[in-house]
Structures are given as structure tokens and as C-alpha cells.
C-alpha positions as CSV (number, residue, x, y, z in Angstrom):
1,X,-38.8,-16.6,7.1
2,X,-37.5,-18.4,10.2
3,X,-39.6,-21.5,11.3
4,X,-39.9,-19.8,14.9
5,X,-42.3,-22.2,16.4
6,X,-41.0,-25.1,14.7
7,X,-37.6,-24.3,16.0
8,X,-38.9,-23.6,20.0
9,X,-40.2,-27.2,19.9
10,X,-37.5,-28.9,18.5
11,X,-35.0,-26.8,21.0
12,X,-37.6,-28.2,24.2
13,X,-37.7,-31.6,22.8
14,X,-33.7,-31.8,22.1
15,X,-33.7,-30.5,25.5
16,X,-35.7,-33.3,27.1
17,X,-34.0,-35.9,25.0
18,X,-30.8,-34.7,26.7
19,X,-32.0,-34.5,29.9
20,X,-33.1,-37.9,29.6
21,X,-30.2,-39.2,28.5
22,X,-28.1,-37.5,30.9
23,X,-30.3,-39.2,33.6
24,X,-30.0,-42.5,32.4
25,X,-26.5,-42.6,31.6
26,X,-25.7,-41.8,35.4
27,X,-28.6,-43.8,37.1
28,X,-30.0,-46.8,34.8
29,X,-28.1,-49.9,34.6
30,X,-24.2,-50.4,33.1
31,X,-25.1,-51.1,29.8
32,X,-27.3,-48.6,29.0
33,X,-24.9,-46.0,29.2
34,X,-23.6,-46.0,25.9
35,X,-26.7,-46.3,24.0
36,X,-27.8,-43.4,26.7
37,X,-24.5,-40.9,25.1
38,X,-25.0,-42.0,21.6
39,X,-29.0,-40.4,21.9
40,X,-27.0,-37.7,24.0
41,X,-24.8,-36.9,20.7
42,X,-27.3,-36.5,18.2
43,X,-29.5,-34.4,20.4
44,X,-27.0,-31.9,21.6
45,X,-26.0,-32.0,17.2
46,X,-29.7,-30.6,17.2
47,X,-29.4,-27.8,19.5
48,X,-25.9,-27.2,18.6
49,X,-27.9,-26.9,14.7
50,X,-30.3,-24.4,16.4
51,X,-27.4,-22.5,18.2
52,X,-26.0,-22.1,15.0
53,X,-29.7,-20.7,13.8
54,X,-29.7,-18.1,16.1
55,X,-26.2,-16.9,15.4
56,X,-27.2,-16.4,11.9
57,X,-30.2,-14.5,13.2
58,X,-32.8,-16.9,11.7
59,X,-34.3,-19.0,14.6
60,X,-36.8,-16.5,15.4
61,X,-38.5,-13.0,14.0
62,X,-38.0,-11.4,16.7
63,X,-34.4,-10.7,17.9
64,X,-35.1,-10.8,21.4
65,X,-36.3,-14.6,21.1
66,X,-33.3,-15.4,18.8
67,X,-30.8,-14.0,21.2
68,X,-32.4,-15.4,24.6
69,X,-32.8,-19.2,22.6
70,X,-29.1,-18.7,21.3
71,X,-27.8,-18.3,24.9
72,X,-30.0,-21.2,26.3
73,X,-28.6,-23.7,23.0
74,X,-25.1,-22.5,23.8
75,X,-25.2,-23.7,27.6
76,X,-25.8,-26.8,25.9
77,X,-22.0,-27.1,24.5
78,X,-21.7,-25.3,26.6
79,X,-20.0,-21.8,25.6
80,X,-21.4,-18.4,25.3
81,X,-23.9,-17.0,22.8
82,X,-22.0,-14.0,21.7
83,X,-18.3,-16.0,21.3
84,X,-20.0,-18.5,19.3
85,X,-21.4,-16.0,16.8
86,X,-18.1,-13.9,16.9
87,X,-16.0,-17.1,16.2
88,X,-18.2,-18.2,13.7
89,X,-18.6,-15.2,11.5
90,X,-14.8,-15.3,11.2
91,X,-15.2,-18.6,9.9
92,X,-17.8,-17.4,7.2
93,X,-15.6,-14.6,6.2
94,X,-12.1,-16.3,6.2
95,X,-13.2,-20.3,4.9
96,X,-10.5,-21.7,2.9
97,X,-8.6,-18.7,3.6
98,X,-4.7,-19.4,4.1
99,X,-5.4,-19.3,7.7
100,X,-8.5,-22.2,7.6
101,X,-6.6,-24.7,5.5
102,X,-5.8,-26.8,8.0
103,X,-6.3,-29.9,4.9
104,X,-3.4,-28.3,3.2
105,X,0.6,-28.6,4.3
106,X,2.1,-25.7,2.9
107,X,6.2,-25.3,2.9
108,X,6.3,-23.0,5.5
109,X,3.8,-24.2,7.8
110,X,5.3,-25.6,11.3
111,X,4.2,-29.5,10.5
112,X,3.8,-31.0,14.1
113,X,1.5,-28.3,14.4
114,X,-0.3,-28.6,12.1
115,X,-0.6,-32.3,12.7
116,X,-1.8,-31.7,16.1
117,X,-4.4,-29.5,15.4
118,X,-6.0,-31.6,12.6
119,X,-5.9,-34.8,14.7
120,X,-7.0,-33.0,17.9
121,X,-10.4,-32.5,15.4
122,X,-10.2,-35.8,14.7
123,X,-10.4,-37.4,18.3
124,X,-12.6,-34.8,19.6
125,X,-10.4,-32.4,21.7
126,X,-11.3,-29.8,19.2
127,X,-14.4,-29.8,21.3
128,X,-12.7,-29.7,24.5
129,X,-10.6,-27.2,23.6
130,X,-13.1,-24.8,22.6
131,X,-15.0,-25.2,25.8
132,X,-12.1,-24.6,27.8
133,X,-11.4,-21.8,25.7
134,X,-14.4,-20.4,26.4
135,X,-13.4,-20.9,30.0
136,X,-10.4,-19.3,30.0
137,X,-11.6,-16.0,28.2
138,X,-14.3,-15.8,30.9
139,X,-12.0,-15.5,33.6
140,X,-9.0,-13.6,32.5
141,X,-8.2,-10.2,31.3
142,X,-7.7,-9.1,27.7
143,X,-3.8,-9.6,27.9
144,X,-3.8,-12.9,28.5
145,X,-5.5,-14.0,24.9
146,X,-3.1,-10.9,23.3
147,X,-0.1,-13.2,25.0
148,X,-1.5,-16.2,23.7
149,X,-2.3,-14.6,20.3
150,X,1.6,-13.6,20.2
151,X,2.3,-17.1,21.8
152,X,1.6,-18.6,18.4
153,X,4.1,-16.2,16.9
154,X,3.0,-15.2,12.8
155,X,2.9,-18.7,11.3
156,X,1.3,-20.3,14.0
157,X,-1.3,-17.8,14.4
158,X,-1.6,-17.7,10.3
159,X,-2.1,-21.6,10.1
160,X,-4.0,-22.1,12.9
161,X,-6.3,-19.4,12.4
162,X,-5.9,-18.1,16.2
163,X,-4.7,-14.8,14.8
164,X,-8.3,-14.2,13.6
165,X,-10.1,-16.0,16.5
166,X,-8.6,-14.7,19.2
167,X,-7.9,-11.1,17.8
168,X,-11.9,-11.3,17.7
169,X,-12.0,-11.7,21.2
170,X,-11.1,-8.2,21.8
171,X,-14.8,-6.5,20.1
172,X,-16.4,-8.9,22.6
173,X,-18.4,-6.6,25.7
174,X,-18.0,-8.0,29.1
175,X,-21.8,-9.2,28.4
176,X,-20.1,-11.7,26.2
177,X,-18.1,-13.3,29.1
178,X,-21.2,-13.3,31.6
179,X,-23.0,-15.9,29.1
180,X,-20.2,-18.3,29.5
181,X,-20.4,-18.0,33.7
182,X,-24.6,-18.3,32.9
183,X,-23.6,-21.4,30.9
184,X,-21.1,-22.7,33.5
185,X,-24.2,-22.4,36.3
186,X,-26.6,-24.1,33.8
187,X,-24.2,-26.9,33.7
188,X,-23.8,-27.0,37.9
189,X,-28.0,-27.1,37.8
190,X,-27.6,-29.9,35.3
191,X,-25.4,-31.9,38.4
192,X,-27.6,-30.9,41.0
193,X,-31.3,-31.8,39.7
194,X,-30.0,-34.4,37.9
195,X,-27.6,-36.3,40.7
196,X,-25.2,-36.7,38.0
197,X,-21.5,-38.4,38.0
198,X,-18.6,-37.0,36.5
199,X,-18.3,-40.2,34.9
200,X,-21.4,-40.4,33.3
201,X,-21.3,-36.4,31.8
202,X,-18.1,-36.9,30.4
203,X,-19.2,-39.9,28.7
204,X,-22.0,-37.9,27.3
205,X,-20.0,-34.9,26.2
206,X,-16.9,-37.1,24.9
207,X,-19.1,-38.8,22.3
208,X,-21.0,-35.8,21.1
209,X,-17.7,-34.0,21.2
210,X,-16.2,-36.1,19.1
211,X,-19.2,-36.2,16.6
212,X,-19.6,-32.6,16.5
213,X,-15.5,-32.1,15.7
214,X,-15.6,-34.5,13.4
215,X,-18.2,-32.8,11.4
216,X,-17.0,-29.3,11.5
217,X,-14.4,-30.0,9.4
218,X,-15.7,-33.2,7.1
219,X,-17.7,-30.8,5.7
220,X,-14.8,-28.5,4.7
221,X,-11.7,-31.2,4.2
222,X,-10.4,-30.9,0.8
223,X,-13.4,-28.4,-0.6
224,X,-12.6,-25.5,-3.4
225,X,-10.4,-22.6,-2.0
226,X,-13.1,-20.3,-2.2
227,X,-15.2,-18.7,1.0
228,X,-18.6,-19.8,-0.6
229,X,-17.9,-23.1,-2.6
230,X,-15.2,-24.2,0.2
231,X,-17.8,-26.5,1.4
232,X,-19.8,-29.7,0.5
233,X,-23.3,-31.0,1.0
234,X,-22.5,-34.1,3.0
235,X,-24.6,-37.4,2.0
236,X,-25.9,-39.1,5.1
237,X,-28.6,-41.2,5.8
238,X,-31.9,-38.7,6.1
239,X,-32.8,-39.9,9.8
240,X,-29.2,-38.9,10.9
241,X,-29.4,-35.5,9.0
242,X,-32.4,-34.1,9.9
243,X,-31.4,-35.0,14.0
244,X,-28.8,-32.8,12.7
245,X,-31.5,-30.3,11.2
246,X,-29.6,-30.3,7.3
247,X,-26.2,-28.8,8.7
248,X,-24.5,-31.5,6.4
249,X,-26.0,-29.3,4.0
250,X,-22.6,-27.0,4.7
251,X,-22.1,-25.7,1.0
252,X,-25.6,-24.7,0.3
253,X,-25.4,-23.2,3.6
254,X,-21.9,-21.1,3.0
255,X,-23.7,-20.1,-0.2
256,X,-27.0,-18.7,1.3
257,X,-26.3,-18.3,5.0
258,X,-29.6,-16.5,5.7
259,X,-31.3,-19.4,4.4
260,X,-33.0,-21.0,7.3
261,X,-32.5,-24.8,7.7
262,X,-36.1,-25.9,6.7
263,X,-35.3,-24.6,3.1
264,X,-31.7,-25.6,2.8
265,X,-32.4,-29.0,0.5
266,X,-33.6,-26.9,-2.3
267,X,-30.5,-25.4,-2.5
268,X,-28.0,-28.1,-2.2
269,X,-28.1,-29.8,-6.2
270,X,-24.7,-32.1,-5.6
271,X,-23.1,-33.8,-2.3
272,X,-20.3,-35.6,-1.2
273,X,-20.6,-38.9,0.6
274,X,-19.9,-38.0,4.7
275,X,-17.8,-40.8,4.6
276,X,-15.6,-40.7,1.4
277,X,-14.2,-37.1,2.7
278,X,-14.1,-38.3,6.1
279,X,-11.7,-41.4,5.3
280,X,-9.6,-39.0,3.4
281,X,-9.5,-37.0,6.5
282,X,-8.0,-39.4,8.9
283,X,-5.1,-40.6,6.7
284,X,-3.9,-36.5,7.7
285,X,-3.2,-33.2,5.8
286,X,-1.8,-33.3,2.4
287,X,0.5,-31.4,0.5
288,X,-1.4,-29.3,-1.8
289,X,-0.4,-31.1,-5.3
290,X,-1.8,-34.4,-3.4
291,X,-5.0,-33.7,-2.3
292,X,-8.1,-35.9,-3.3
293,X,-10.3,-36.2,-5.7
294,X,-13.6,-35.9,-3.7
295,X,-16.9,-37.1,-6.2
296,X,-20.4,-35.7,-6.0
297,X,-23.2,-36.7,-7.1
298,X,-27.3,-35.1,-7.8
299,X,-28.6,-34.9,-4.8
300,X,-32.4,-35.9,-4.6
301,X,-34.6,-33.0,-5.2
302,X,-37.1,-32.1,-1.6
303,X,-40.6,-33.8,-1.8
């Protein structure tokens, strides 16, 4: 059973906290910038963790609230509601798929790009992409992601995984591209109340960006080929993961998806320390006979 009220006051106070640190990072002094995007990152991770609560329908009861709170956390990232569930329920069904094993060189796989699209995770355009993305879709016709799709050509599109994505684009109702404009006037509102600075946004956004690419696929990187178990429970320090409301708790996630976040600990037995995987990760994608041995270990059981 969702944590509904739990949930709406963790979204508000995520929600202040950025709103504060938004402020400050455009109108304090200098140095407290930086300290003002690093609180930014972690609380955008908690309403990004919430926005991916109501795209698995279990942020509220009632599916009215969930969708309204899922288009409010997404103006956050910002992207729309709807594209963010569509995307993501293609990840859920095609994980460790031949098209999301972006770990993995394969012979035939075009190797700059594949190289470019794991480091762009890696630095945080993965982020930046995705929002422009969203962008893009919001303003042009359906032929223009079919061109792009084609653009790719069969192996990009296969080992990219923008044959999936971007096909999904075309099930998407013109409703879908309205939330990204509603997100795009949330963010002007954000400049205006706020007085903010270029300056001082993107040095919000371009730290959590790169935290939250960095995540998406640590939790993934050199996991089991298999759309449940391709995942691990990713040991952090508790502070960190619960600003991050347990969504290092990826496997036990992929394994019981409508398992609301509150509950996810007693599921997840074994986990992988965040940073073993993650130093693996930045060394680049391996051939599939030299992958790494990634250790796990009993995970504490909830008090």
C-alpha cells in the first residue's frame, strides 16, 4: 500500500529544499554556491525517487493524485510525466536486453558509439540529453523522431536502445507533449519568482545531472543478463540512500516493481558496494569474456 501521505510531504519538503537552494545558489555569497547545488542534487534525486513512484503507480491510492504528483516531480528534471513512464517501462521490459547492454562491446557493435554513449552517462550529458529530448519531441511532428529512429540505422538503434525508445514515442497522445510545455513554464516560473541566473541553474542541474546519470546505470553496469536479476542493490551510506528514498535498492526493485519504496529493504538480502561497480564503470565497456567480477555481500536486515 503506497505511503500516500508520507510521500506528499517528502515531495513539498524536496520541493522547498530546492527552492532554497536554487535561491541561494544565485543570490547568497560566491562560495556558497556549491555547497547550495550539492543540497540541490540530492533533493531533486528525491523527487526524481517519487517521479519514479508515480510512474509505477504506487505514490498514491488514488490515480488522480499519482498522476497530478508525477507531472509536478517531472517539471522538476524537468520532462514530461507520461514520456517518463513510457521510457521507463521499456527499460523494465527490455533490461539487459541486447539493446541495454551498453556494459558490453559486442563484435558488431559500432565502437565510437558505443563509447560515446557510455561516457556521455558518465559526465552527465545523459541527463542533458534526455531533457533536450524531451524538448525536441515536444515541438516537432512524429517524422522527425521516425527520421531519427532510421538515423541510427539497425545497429545503432539495436545498441543504443533508440529503436525501442523512440519507437515508443509514437503510442504517446498529444497530452503527452503538453506536460513537457507545462514543465518548460514551471521552469520559466522558477526564473521569474526566484530572480535566478543562468549561471547559477545550470550549476544546480549540472551537478544533480551528473549524479542522477551516474546512478542510472551503476546500478545496472556489469549485472546478470536477465530483465529481473540485471540489477544490484547498491551499498551506500544510509543518509545518502534514503535522500535517495532506497532507489539504490535497483535489483530488489526490478524484482518487485510494485513494491513501494518504504518496503523495498526487506527485499534486498545482498548488495554491491556503489563504488566498486562504479570504478569498474569509468575504466569503459568491456568485451564480454572481460567483464568484472562484481562481490556482494548480506545486506543488513530493516529494524
Amino acid at each position: 500500500m503506497p505511503p500516500t501521505r508520507l510521500n506528499l510531504a517528502i515531495l513539498a519538503a524536496a520541493s522547498l529544499a530546492n527552492l532554497l537552494a536554487l535561491h541561494t545558489a544565485t543570490h547568497a555569497a560566491w562560495y556558497f554556491a556549491l555547497p547550495a547545488a550539492l543540497l540541490f542534487s540530492l533533493s531533486n534525486n528525491t523527487i526524481f525517487a517519487l517521479l519514479h513512484e508515480c510512474v509505477h503507480g504506487i505514490f498514491a491510492r488514488n490515480p488522480t493524485l499519482n498522476r497530478w504528483a508525477g507531472r509536478y516531480a517531472a517539471a522538476w528534471f524537468p520532462t514530461g510525466y507520461a514520456l517518463q513512464k513510457t521510457f521507463h517501462l521499456v527499460h523494465h521490459r527490455n533490461n539487459r536486453s541486447p539493446s541495454e547492454q551498453f556494459d558490453i562491446i559486442h563484435p558488431q557493435d559500432i565502437r565510437w558509439l558505443k563509447y560515446a554513449q557510455w561516457y556521455a552517462i558518465y559526465t552527465g550529458m545523459y541527463w542533458a540529453t534526455a531533457v533536450l529530448g524531451a524538448v525536441v519531441f515536444s515541438l516537432t511532428p512524429r517524422i522527425v523522431g521516425n527520421a531519427l529512429r532510421q538515423a541510427f540505422g539497425k545497429q545503432g538503434g539495436e545498441q543504443t536502445g533508440a529503436a525501442n525508445y523512440i519507437g515508443a514515442l509514437n503510442a504517446l497522445p498529444l497530452a503527452a507533449k503538453a506536460e513537457i510545455w507545462g514543465a518548460i513554464a514551471f521552469q520559466a516560473a522558477l526564473f521569474a519568482l526566484l530572480d535566478l541566473t543562468w549561471q547559477s541553474w545550470l550549476l544546480c542541474y549540472a551537478v544533480f545531472g551528473w549524479q542522477w546519470s551516474n546512478l542510472q546505470y551503476t546500478d545496472h553496469a556489469f549485472s546478470p543478463l536477465d530483465s529481473q536479476n540485471g540489477a544490484w542493490n547498491l551499498i551506500v551510506p544510509k543518509p545518502v540512500r534514503l535522500f535517495f528514498l532506497n532507489y539504490h535498492y535497483h535489483l530488489a526493485h526490478h524484482q518487485h516493481p510494485q513494491v513501494p519504496w518504504t518496503q523495498l529493504p526487506r527485499y534486498a538480502h545482498r548488495g554491491a558496494r556503489f563504488w566498486t561497480v562504479w570504478r569498474h564503470c569509468i575504466t569503459g565497456p568491456k568485451p564480454q569474456n572481460k567483464l568484472p567480477h562484481i562481490p556482494t555481500y548480506p545486506l543488513n536486515p530493516p529494524r
